[in-house]
DSSP file (Angstrom, degrees, kcal/mol; ACC not computed):
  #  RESIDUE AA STRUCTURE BP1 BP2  ACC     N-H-->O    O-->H-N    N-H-->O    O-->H-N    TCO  KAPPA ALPHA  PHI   PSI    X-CA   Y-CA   Z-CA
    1    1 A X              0   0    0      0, 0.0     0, 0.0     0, 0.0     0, 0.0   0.000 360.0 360.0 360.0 137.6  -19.9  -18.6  -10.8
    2    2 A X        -     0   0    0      1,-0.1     2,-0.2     3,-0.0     3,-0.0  -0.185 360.0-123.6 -50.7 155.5  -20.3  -16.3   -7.7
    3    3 A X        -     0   0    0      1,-0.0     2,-0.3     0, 0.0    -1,-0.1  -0.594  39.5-115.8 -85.6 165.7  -17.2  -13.7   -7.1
    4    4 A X        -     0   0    0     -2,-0.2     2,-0.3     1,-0.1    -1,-0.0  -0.626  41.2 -91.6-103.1 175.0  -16.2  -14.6   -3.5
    5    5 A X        -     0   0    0     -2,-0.3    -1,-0.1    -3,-0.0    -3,-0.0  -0.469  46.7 -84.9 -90.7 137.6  -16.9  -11.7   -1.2
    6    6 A X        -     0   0    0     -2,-0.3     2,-0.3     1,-0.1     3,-0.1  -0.096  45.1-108.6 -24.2 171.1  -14.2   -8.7   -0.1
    7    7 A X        -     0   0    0      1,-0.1     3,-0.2    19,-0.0    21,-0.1  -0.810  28.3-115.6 -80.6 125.4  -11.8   -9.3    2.6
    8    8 A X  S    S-     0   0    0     -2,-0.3    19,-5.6     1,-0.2     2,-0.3   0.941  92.5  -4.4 -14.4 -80.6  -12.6   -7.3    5.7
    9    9 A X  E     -A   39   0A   0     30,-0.6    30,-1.9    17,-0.3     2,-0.3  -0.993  65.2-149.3-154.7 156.2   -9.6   -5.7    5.2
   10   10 A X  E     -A   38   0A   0     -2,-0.3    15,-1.4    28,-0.2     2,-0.2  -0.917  11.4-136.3-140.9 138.6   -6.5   -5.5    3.3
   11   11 A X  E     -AB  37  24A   0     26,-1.3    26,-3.3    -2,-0.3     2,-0.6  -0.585  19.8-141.8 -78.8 131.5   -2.9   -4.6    3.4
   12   12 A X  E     - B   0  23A   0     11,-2.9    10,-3.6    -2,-0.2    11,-1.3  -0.853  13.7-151.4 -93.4 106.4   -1.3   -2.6    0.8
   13   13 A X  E     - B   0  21A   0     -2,-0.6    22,-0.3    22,-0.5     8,-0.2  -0.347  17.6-124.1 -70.7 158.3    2.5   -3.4   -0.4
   14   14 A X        -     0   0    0      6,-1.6     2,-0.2     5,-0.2     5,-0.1  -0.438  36.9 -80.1 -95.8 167.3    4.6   -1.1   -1.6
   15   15 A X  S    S+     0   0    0     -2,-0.2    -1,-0.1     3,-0.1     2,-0.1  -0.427  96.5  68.3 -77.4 141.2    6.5   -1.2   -5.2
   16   16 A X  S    S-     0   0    0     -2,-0.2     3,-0.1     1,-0.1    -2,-0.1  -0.132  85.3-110.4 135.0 126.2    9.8   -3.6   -4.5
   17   17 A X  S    S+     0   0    0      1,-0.2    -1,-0.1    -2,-0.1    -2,-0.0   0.866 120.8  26.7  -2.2 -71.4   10.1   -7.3   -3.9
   18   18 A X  S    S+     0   0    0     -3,-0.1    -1,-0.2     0, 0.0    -2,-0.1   0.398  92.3 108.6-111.1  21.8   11.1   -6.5   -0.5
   19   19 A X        -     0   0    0     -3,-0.1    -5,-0.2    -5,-0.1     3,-0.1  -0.399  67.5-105.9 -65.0 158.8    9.5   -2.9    0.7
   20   20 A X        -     0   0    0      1,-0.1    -6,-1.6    -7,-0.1     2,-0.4   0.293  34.2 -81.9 -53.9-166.4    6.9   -3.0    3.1
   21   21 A X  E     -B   13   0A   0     -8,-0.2    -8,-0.3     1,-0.1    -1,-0.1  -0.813  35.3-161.1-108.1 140.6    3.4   -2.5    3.0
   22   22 A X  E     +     0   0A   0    -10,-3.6     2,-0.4    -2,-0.4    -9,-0.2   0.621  65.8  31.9-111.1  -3.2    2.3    1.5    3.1
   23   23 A X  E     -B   12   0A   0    -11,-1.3   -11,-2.9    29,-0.1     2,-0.3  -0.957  57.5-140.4-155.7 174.2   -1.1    1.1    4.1
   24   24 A X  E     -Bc  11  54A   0     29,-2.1    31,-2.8    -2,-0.4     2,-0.3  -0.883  35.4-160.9-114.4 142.9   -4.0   -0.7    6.0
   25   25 A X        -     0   0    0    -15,-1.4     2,-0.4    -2,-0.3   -15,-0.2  -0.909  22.8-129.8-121.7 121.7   -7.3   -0.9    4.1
   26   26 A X    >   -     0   0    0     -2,-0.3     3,-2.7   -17,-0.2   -17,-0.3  -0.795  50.4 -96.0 -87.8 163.1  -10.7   -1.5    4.8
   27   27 A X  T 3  S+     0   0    0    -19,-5.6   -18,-0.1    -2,-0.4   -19,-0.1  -0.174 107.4  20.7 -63.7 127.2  -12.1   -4.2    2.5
   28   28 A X  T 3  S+     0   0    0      1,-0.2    -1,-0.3    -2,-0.2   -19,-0.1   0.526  85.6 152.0 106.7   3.2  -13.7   -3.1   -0.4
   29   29 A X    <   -     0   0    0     -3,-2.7     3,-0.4     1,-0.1    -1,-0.2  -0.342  44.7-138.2 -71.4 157.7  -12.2    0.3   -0.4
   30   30 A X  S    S+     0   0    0      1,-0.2    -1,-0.1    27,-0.0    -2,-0.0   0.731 100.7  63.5 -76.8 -21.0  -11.7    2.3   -3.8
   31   31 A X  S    S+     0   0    0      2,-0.0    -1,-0.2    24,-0.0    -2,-0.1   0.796  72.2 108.4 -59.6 -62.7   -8.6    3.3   -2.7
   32   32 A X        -     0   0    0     -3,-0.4   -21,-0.0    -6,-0.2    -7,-0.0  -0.076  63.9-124.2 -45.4 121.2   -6.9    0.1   -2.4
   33   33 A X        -     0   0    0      1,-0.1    -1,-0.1   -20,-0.1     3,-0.1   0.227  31.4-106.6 -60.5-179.9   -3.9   -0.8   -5.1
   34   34 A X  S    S+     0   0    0      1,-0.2    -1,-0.1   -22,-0.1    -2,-0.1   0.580 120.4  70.1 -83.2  -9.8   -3.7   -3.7   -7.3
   35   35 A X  S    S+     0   0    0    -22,-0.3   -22,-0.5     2,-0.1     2,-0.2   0.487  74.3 124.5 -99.9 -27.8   -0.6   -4.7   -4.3
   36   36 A X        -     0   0    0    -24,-0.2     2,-0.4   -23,-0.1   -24,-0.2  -0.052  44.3-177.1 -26.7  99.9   -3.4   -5.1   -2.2
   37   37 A X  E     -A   11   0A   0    -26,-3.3   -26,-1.3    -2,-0.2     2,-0.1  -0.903  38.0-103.0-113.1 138.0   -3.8   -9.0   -0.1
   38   38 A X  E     -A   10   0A   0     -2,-0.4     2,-0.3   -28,-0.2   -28,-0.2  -0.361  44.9-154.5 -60.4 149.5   -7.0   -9.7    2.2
   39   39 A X  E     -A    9   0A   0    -30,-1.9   -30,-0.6   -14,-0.1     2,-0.5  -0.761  11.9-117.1-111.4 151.7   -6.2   -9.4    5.8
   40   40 A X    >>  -     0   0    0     -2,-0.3     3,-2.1     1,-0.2     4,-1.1  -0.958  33.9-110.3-108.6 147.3   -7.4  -10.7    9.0
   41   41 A X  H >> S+     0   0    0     -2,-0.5     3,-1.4     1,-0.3     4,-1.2   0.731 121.4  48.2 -30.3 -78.6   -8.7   -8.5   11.7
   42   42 A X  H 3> S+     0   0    0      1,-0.3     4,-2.3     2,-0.2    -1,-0.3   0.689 109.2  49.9 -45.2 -31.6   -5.4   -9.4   13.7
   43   43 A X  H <> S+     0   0    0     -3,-2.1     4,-2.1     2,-0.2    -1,-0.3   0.908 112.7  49.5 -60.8 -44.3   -2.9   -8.7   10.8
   44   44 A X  H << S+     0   0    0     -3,-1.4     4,-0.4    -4,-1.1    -2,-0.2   0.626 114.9  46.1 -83.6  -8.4   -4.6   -5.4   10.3
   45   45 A X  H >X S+     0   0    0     -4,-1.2     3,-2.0    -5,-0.3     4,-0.6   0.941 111.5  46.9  -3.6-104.0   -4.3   -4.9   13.8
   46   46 A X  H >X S+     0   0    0     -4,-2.3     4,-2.7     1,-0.3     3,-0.5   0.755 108.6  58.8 -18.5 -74.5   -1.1   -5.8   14.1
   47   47 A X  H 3<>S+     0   0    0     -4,-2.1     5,-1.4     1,-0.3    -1,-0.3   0.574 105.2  45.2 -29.4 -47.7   -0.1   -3.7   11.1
   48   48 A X  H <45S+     0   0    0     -3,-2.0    -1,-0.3    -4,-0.4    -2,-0.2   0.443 112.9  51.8 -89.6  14.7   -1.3   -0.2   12.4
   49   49 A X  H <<5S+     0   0    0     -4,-0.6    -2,-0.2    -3,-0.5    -3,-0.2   0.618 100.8  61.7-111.7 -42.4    0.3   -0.8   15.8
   50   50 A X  T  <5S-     0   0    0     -4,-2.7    -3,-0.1    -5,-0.3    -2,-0.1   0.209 132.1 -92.2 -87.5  28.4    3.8   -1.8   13.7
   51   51 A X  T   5S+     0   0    0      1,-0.2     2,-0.3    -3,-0.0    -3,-0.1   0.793  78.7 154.4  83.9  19.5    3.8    2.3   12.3
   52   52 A X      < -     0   0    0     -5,-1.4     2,-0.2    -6,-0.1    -1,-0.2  -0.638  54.4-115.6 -60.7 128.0    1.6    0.7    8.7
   53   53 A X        -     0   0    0     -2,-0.3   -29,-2.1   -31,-0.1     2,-0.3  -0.638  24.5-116.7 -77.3 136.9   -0.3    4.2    7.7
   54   54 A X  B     -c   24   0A   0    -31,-0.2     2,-0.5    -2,-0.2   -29,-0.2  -0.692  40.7-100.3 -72.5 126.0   -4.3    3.8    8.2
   55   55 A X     >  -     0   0    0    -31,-2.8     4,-1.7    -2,-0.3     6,-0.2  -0.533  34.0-135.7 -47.6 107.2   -5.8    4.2    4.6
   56   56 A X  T  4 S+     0   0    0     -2,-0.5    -1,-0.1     1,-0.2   -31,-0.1   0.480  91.0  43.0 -35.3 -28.5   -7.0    7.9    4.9
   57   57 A X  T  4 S+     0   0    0      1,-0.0    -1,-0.2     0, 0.0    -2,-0.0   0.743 122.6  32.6 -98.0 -38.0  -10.6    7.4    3.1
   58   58 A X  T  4 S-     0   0    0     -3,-0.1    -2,-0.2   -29,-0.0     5,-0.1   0.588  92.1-152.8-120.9  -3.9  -11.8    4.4    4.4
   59   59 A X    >X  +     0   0    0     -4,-1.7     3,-2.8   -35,-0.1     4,-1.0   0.566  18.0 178.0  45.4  57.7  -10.1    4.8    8.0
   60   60 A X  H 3>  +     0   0    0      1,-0.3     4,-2.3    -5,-0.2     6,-0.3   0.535  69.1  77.7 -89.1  -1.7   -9.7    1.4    9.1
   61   61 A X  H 34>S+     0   0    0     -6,-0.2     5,-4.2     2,-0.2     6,-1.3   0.885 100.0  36.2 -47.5 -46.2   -8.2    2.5   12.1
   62   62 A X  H X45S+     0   0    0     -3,-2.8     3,-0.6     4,-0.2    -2,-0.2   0.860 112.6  63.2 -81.1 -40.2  -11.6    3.5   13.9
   63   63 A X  H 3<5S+     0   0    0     -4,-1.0    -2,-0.2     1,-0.3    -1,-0.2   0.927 107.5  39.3 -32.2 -65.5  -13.1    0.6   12.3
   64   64 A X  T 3<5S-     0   0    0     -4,-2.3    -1,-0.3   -20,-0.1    -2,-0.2   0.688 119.7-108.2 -80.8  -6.8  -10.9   -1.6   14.1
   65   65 A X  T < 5S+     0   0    0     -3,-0.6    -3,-0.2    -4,-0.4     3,-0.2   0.364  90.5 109.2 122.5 -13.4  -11.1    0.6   17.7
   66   66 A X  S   <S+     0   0    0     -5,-4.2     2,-0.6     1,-0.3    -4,-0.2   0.948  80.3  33.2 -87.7 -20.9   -7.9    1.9   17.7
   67   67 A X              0   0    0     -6,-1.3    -2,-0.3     1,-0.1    -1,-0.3  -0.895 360.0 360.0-125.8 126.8   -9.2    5.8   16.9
   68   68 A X              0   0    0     -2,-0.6    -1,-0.1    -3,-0.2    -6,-0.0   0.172 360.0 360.0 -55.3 360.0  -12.6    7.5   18.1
């Protein structure tokens, strides 16, 4: 059976039940923890616009537009 294909991009949670998520992801990055869930463009959006840190390596901030 196929593996199904990355998520665009993905949010990382933090360790805790209830902590937040500490970074935005592009899909498929090496980077991304095991706390990692696929996103949709508008959650990952959403997410660096509500103070979420842009994944440093894979920079899904320019990806999505917000940085040149």
């Amino acid at each position: 059976m196929a593996r199904p294909p990355d998520p665009d991009w993905l949010i990382e949670g933090s360790i805790g039940k209830d902590a937040p998520p500490v970074y935005v992801h592009v899909g498929g990055c090496h980077m991304a923890g095991k706390r990692s869930k696929g996103a949709v463009r508008d959650a990952a959006l959403r997410a660096l616009t509500d103070g979420i840190d842009a994944c440093p390596h894979c920079r899904p901030d320019t990806q999505l537009g917000l940085l040149d």
